[in-house]
N, C-alpha and C positions, 0 to 999 in steps of 0.2 A: 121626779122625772115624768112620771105619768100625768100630772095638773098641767106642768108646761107644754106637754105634747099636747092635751086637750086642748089648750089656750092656741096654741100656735095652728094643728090642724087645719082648720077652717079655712084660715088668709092662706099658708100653704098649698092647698085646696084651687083653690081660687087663681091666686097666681102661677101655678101647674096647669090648672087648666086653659087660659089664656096663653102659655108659651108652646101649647105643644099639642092645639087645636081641638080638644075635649074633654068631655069630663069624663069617659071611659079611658084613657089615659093615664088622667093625673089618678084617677080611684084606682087603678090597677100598678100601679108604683107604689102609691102610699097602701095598698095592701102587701106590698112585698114588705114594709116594715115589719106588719105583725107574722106575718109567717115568718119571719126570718124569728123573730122571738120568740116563737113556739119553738120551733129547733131547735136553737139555743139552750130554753130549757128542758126541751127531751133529751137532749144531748150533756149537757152538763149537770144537772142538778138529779141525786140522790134518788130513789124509788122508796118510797115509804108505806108500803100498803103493806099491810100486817105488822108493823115496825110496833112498838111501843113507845110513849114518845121518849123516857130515860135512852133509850138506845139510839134515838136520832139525834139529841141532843149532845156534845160532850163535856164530859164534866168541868164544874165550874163555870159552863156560859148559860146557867139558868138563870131566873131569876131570885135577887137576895131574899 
């Protein structure tokens, strides 16, 4: 997901800016991408600081 977002980006970019008359615009839309994904994962994903990694992991999804 993250290669194609880089790929696509750009031309995104570009043609956001020409629909909606700047480039402060279209770069403040496509920043709300990443901040929403920060959210996301402060919001859903685990806290691990002090964890050990046997305890973040659960059993049997190590590696063999």
């Amino acid at each position: 997901m993250g290669r194609v977002a880089t790929i696509i980006a750009p031309g995104a970019g570009g043609m956001m800016t020409a629909s909606l008359g700047g480039i402060g615009d279209a770069l403040s839309i496509m920043a709300m991408g990443s901040v929403t994904g920060v959210i996301l994962v402060m919001l859903f994903l685990p806290e691990t600081t002090n964890r050990e990694i046997q305890d973040c992991v659960a059993a049997g999804a190590g590696p063999p």
